[in-house]
PDB file with SEQRES, HELIX, SHEET and CRYST1 records, atoms N, CA, C and O in Angstrom:
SEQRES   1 A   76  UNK UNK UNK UNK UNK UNK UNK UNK UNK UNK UNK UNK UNK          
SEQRES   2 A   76  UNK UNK UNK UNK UNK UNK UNK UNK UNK UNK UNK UNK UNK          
SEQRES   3 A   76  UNK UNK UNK UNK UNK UNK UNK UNK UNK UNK UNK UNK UNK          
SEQRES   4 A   76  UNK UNK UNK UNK UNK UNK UNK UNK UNK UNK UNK UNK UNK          
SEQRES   5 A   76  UNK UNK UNK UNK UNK UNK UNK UNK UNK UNK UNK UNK UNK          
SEQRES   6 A   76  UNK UNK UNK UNK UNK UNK UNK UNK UNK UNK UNK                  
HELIX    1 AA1 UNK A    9  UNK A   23  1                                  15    
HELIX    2 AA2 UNK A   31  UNK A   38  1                                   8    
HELIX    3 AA3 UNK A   42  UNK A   49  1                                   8    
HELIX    4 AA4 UNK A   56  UNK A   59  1                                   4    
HELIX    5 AA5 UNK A   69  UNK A   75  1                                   7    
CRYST1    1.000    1.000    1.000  90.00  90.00  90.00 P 1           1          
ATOM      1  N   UNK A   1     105.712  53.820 101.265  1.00  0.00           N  
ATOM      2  CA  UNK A   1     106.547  54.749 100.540  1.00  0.00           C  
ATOM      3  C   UNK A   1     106.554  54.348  99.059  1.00  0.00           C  
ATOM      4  O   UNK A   1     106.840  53.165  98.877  1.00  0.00           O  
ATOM      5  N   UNK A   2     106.309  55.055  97.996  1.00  0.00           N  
ATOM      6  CA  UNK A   2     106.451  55.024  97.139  1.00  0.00           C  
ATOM      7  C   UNK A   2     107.766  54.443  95.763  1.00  0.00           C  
ATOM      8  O   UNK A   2     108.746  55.186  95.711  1.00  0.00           O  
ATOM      9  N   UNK A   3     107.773  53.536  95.006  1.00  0.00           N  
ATOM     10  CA  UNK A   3     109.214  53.748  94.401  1.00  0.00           C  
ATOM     11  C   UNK A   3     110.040  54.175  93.884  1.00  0.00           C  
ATOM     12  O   UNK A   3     110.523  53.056  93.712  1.00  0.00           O  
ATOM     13  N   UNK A   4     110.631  54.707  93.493  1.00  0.00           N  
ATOM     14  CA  UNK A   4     111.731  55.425  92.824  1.00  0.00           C  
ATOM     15  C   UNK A   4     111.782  55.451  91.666  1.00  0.00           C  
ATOM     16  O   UNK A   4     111.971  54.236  91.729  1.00  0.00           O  
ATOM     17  N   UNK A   5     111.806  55.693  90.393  1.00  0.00           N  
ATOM     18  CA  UNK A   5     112.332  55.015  89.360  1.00  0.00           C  
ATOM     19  C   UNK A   5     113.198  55.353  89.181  1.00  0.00           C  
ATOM     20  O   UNK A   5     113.255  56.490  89.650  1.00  0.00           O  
ATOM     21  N   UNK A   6     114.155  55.063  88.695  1.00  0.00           N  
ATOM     22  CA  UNK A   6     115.686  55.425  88.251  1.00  0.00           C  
ATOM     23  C   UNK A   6     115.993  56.231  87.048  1.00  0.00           C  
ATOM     24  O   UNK A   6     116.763  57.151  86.770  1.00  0.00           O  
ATOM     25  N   UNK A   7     115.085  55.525  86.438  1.00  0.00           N  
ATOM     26  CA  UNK A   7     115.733  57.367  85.328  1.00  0.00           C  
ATOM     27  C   UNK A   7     114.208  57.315  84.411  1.00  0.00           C  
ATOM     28  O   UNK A   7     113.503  56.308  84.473  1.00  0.00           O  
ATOM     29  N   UNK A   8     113.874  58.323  83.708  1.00  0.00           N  
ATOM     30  CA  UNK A   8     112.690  58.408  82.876  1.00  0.00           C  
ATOM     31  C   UNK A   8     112.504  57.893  81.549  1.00  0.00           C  
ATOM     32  O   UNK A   8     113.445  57.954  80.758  1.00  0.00           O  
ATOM     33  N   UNK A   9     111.464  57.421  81.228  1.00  0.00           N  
ATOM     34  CA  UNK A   9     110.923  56.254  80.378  1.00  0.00           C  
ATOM     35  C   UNK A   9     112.271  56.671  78.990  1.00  0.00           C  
ATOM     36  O   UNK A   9     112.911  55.741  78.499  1.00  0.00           O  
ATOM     37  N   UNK A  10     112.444  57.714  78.664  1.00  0.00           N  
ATOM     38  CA  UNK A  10     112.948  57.873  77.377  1.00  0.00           C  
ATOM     39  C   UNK A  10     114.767  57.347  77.197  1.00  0.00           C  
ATOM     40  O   UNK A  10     115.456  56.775  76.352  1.00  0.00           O  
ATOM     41  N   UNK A  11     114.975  58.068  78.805  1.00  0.00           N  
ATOM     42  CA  UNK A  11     116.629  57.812  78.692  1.00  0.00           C  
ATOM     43  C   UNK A  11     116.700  56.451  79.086  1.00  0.00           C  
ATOM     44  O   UNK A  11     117.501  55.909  78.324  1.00  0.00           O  
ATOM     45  N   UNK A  12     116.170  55.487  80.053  1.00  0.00           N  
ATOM     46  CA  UNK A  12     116.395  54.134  80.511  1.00  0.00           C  
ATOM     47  C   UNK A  12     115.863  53.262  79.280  1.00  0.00           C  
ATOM     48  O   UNK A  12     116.188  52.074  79.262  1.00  0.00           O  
ATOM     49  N   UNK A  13     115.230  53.666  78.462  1.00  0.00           N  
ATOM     50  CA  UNK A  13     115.206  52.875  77.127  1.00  0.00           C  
ATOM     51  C   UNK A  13     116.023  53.054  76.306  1.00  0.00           C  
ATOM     52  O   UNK A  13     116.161  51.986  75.710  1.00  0.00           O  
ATOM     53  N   UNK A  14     116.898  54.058  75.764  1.00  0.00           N  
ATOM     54  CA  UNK A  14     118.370  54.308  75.571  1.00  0.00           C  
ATOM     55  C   UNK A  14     119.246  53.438  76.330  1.00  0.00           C  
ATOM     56  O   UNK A  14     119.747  52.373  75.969  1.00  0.00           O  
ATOM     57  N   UNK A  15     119.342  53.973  77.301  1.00  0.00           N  
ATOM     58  CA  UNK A  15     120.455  53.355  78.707  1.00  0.00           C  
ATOM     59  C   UNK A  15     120.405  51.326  77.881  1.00  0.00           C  
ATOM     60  O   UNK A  15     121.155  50.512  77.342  1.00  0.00           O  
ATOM     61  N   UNK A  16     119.382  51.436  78.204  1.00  0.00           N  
ATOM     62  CA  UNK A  16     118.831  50.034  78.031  1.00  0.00           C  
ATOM     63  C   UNK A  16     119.593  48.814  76.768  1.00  0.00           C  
ATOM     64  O   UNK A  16     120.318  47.821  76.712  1.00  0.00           O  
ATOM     65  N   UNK A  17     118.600  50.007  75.681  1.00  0.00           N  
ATOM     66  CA  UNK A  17     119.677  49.615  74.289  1.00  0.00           C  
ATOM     67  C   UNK A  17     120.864  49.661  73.765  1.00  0.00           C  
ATOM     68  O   UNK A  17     121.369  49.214  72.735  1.00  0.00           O  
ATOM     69  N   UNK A  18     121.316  50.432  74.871  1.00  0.00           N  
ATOM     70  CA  UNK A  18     123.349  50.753  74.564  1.00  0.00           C  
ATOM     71  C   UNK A  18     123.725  49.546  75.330  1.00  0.00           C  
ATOM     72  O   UNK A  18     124.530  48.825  74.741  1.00  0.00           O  
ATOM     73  N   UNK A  19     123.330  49.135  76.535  1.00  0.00           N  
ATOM     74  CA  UNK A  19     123.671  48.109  76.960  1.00  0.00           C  
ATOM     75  C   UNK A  19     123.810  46.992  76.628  1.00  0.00           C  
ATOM     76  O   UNK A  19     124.686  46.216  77.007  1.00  0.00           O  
ATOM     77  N   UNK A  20     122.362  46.668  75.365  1.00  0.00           N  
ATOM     78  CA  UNK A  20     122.244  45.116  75.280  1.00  0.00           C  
ATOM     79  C   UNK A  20     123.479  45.161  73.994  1.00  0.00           C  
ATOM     80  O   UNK A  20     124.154  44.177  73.691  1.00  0.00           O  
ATOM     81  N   UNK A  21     123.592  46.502  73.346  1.00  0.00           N  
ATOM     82  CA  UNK A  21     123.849  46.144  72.417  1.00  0.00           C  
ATOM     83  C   UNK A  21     125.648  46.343  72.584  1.00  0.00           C  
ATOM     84  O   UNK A  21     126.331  46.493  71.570  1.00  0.00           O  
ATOM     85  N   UNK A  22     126.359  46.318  74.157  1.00  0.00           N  
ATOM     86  CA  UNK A  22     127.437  46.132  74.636  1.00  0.00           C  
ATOM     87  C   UNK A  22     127.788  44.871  74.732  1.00  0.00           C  
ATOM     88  O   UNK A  22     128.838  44.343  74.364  1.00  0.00           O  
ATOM     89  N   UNK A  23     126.465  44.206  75.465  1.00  0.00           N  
ATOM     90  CA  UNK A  23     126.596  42.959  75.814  1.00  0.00           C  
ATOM     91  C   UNK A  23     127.281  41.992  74.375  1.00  0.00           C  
ATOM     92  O   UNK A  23     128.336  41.361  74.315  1.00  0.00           O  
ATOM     93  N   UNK A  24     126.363  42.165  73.478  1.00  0.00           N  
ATOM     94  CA  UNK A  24     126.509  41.659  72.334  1.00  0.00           C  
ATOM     95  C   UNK A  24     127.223  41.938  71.533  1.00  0.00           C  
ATOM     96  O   UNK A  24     126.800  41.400  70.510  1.00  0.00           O  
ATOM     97  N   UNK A  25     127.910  42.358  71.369  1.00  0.00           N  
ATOM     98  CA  UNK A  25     129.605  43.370  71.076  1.00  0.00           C  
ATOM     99  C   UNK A  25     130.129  42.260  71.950  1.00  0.00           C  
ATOM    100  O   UNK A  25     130.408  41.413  71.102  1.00  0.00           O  
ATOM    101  N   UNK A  26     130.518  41.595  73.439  1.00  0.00           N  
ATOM    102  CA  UNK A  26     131.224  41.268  73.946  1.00  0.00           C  
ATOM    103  C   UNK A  26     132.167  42.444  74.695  1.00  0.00           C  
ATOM    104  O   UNK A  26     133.326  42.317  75.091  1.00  0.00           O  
ATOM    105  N   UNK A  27     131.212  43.744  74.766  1.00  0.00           N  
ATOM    106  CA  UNK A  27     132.408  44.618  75.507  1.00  0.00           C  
ATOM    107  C   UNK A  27     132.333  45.080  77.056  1.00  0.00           C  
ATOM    108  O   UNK A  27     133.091  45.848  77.649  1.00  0.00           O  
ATOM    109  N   UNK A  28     131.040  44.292  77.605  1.00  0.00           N  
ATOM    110  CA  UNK A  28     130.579  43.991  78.673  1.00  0.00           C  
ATOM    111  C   UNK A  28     130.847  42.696  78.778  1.00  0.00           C  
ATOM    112  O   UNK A  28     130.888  41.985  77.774  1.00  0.00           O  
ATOM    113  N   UNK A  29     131.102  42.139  80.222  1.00  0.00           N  
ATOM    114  CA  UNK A  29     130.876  40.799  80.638  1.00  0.00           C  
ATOM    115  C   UNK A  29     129.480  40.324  81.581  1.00  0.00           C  
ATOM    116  O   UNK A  29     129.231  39.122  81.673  1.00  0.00           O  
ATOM    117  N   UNK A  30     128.982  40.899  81.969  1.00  0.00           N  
ATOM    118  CA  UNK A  30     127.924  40.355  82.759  1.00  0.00           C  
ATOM    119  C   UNK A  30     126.855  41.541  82.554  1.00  0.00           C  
ATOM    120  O   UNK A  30     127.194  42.679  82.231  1.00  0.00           O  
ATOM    121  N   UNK A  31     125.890  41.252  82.718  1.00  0.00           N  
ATOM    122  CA  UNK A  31     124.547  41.966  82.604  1.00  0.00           C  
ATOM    123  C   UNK A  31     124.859  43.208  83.596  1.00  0.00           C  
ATOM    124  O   UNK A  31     124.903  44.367  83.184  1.00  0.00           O  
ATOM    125  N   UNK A  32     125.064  42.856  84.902  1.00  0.00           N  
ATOM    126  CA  UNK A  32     125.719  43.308  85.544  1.00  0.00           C  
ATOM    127  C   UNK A  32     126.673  44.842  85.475  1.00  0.00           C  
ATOM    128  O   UNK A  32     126.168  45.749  86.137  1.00  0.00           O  
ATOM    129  N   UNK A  33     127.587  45.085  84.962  1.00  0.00           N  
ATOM    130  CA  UNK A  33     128.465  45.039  84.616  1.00  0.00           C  
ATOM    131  C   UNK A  33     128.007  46.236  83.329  1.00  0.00           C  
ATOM    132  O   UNK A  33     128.402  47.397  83.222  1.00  0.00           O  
ATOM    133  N   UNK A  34     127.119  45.534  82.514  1.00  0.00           N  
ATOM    134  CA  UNK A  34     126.666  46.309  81.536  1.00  0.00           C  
ATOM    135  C   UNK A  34     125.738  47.848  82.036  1.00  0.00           C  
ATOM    136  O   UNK A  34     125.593  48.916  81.441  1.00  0.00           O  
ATOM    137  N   UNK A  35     125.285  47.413  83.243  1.00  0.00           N  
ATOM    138  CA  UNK A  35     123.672  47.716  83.921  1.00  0.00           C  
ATOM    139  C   UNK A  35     124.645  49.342  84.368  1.00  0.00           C  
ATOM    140  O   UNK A  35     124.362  50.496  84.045  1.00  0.00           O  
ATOM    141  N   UNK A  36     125.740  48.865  85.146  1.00  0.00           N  
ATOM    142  CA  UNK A  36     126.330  49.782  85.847  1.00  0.00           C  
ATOM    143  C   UNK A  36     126.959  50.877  85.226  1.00  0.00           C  
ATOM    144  O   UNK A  36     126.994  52.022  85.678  1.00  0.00           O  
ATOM    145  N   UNK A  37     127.568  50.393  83.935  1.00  0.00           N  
ATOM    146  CA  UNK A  37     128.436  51.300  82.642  1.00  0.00           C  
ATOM    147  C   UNK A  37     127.105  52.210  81.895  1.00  0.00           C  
ATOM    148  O   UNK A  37     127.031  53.317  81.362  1.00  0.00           O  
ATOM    149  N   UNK A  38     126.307  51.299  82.123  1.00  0.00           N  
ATOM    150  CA  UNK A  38     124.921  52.401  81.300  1.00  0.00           C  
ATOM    151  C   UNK A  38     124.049  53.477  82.061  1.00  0.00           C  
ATOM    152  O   UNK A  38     123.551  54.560  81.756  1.00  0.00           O  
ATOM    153  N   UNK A  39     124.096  52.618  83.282  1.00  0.00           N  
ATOM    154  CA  UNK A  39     122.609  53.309  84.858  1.00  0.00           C  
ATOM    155  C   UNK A  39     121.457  52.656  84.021  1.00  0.00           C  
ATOM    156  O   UNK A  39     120.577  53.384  83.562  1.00  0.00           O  
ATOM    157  N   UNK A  40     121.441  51.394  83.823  1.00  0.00           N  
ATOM    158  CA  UNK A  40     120.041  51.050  83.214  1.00  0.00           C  
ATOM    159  C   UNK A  40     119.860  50.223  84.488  1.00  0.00           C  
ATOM    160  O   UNK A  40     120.814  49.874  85.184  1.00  0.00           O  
ATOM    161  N   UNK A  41     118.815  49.981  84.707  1.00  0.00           N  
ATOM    162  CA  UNK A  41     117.721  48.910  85.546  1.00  0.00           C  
ATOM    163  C   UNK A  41     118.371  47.445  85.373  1.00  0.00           C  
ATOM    164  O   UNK A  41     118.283  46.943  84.252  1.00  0.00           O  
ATOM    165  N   UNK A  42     119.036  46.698  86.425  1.00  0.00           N  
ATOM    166  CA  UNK A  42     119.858  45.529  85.863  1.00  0.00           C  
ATOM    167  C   UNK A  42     118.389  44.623  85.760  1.00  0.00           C  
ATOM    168  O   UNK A  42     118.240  43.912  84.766  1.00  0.00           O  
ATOM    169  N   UNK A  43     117.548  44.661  86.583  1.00  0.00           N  
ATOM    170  CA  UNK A  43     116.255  43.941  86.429  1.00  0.00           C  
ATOM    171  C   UNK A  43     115.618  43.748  85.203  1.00  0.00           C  
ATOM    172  O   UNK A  43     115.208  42.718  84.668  1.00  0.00           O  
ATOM    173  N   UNK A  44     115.603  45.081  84.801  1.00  0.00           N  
ATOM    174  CA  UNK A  44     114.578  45.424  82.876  1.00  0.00           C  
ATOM    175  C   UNK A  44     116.301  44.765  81.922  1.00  0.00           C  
ATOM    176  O   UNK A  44     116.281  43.929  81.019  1.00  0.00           O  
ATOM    177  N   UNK A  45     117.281  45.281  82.344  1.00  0.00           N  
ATOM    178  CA  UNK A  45     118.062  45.107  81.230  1.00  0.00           C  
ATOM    179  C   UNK A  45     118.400  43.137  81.675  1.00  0.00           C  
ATOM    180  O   UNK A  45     119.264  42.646  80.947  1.00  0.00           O  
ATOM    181  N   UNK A  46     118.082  42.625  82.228  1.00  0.00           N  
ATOM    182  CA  UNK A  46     118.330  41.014  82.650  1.00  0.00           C  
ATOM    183  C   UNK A  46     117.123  40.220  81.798  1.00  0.00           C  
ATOM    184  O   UNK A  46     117.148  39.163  81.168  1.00  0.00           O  
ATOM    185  N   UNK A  47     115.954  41.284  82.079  1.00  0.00           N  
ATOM    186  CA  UNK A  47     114.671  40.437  81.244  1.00  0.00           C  
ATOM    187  C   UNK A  47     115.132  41.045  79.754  1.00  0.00           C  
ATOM    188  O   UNK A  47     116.341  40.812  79.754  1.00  0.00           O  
ATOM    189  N   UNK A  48     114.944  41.437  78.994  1.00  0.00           N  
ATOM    190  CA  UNK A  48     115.496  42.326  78.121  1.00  0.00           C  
ATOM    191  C   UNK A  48     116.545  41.392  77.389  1.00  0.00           C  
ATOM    192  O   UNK A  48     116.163  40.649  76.485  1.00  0.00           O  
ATOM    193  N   UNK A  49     117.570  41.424  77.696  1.00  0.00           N  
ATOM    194  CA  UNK A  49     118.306  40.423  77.209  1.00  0.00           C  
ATOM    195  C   UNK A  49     118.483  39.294  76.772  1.00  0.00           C  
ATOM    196  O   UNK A  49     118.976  38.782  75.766  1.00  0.00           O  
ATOM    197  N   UNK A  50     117.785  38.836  78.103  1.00  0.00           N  
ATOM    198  CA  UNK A  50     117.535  37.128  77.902  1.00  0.00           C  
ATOM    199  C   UNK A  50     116.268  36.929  77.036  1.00  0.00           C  
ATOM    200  O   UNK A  50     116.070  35.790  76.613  1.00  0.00           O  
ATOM    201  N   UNK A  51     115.153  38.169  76.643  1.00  0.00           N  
ATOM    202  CA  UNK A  51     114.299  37.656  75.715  1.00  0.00           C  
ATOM    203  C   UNK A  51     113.016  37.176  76.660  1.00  0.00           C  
ATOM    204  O   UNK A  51     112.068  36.787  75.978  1.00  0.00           O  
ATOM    205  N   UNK A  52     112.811  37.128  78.048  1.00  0.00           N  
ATOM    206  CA  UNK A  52     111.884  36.992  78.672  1.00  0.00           C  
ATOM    207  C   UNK A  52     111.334  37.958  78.540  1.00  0.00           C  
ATOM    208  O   UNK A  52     110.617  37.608  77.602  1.00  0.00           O  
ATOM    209  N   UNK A  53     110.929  39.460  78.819  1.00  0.00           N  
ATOM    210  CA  UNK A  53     110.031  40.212  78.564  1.00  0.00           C  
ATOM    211  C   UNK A  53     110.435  41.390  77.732  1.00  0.00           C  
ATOM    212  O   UNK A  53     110.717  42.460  78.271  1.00  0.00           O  
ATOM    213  N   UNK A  54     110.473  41.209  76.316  1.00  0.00           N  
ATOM    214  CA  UNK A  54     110.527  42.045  75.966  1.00  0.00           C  
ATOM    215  C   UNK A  54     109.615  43.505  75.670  1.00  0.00           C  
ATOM    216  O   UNK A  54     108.429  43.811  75.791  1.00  0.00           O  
ATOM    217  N   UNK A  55     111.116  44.355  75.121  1.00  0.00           N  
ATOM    218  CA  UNK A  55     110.283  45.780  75.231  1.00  0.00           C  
ATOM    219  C   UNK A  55     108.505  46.136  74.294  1.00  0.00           C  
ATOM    220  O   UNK A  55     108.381  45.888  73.094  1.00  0.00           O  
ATOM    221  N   UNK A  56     107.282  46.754  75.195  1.00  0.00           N  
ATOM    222  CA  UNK A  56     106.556  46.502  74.094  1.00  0.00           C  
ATOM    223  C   UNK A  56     106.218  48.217  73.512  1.00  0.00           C  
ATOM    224  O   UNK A  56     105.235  48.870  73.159  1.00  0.00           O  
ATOM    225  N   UNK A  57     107.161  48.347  73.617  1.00  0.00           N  
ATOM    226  CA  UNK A  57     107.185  49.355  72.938  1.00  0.00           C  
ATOM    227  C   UNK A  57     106.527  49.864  71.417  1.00  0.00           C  
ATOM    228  O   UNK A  57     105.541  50.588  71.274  1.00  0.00           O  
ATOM    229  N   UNK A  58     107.278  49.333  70.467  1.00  0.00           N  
ATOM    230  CA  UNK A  58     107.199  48.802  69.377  1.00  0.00           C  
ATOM    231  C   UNK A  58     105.909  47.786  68.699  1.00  0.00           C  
ATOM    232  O   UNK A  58     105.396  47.941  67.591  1.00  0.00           O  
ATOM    233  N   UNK A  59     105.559  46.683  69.756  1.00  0.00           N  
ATOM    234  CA  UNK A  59     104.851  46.041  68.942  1.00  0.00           C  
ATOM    235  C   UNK A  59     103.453  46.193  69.435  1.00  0.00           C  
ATOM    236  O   UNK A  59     102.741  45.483  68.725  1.00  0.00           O  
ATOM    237  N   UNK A  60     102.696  46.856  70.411  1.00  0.00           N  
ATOM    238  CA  UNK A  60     101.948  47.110  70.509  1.00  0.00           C  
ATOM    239  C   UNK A  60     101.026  48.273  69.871  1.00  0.00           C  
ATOM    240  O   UNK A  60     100.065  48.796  70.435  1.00  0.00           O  
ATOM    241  N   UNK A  61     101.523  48.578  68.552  1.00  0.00           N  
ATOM    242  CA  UNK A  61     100.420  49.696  67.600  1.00  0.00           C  
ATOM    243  C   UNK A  61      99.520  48.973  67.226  1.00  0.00           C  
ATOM    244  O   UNK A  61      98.357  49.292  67.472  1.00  0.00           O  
ATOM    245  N   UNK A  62      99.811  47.842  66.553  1.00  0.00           N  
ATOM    246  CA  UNK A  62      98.319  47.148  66.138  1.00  0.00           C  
ATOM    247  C   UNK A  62      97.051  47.188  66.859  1.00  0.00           C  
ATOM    248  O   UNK A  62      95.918  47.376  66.417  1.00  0.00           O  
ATOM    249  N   UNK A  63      97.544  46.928  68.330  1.00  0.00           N  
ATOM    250  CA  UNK A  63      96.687  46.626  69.199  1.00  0.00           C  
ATOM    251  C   UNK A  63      95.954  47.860  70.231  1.00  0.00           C  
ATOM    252  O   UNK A  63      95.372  47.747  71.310  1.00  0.00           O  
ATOM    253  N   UNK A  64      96.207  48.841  69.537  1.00  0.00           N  
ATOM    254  CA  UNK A  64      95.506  50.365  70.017  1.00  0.00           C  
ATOM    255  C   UNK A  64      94.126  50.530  68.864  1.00  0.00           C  
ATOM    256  O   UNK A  64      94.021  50.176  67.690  1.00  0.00           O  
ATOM    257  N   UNK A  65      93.227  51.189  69.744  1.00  0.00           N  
ATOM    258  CA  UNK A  65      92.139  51.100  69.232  1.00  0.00           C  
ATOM    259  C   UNK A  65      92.224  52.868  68.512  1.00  0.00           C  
ATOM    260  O   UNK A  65      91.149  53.209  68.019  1.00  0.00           O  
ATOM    261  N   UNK A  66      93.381  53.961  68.426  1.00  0.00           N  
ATOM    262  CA  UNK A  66      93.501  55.113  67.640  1.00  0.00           C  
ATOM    263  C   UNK A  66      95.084  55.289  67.532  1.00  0.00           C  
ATOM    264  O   UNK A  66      95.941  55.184  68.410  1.00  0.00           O  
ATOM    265  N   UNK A  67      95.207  55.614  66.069  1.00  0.00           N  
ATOM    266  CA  UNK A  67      96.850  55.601  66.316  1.00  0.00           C  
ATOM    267  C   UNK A  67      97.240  56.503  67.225  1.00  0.00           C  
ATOM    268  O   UNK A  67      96.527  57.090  68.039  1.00  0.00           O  
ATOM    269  N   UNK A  68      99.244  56.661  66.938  1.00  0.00           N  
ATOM    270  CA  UNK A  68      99.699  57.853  67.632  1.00  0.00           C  
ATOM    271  C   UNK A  68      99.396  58.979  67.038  1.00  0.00           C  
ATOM    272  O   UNK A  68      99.415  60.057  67.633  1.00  0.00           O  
ATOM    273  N   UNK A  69      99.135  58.865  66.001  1.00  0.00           N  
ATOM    274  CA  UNK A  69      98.692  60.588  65.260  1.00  0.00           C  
ATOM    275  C   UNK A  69      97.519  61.202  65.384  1.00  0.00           C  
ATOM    276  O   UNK A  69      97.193  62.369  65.169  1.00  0.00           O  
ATOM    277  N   UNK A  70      96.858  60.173  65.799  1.00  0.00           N  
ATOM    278  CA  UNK A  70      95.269  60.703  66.218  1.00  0.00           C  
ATOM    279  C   UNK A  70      95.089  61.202  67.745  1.00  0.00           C  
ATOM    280  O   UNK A  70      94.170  61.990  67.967  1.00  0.00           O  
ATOM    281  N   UNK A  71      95.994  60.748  68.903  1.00  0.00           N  
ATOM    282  CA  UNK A  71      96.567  60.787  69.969  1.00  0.00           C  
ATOM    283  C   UNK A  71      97.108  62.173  70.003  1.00  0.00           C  
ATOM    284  O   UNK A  71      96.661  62.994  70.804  1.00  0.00           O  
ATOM    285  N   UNK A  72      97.874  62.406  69.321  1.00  0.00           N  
ATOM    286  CA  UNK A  72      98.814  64.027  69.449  1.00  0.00           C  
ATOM    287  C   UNK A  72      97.578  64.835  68.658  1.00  0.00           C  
ATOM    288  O   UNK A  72      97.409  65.956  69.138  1.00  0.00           O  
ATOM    289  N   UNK A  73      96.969  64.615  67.910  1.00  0.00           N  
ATOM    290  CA  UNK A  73      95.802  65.641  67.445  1.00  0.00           C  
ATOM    291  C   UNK A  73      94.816  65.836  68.259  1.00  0.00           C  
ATOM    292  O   UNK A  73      94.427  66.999  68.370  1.00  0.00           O  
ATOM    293  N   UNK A  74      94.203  64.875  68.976  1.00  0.00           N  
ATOM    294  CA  UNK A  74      93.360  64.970  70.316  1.00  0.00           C  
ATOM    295  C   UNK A  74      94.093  65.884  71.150  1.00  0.00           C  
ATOM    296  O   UNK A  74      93.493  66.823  71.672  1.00  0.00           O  
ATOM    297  N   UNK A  75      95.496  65.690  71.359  1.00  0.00           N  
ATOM    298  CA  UNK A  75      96.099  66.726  72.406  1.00  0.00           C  
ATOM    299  C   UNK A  75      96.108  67.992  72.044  1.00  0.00           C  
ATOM    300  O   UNK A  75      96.179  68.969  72.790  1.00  0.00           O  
ATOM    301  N   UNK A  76      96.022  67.966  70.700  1.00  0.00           N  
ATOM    302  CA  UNK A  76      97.055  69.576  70.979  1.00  0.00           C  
ATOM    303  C   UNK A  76      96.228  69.955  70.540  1.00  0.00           C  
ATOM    304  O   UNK A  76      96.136  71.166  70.340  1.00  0.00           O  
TER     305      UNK A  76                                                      
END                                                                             
């Protein structure tokens, strides 16, 4: 059977960043806690936090062999 994902790439990266940035406020107490007030992934938002895998969202442009603008012009 296949897995689930819990919510789609755009909102659980939201979800995600409201969370950490609860945690760090101090207006959450546990990752936990944070995971549940947001619906983020307590798994992604546990690595995430602690700095073990962060998001690569962001830092992986260098490392594409055509940007994103050349990407949406191929598409459309």
């Amino acid at each position: 059977m296949p897995r689930v994902k819990k919510c789609d790439d755009t909102g659980c990266e939201i979800s995600i960043l409201a969370a950490i940035k609860s945690l760090n406020e101090g207006k959450q107490e546990s990752i936990r806690a944070a995971a549940e007030a947001f619906d983020a992934p307590k798994s992604t938002l546990y690595y995430r936090y602690t700095g073990e895998r962060p998001s690569h969202q962001p830092g992986q442009d260098d490392n594409q062999l055509i940007t994103v603008m050349e990407t949406k012009a191929m598409v459309a």
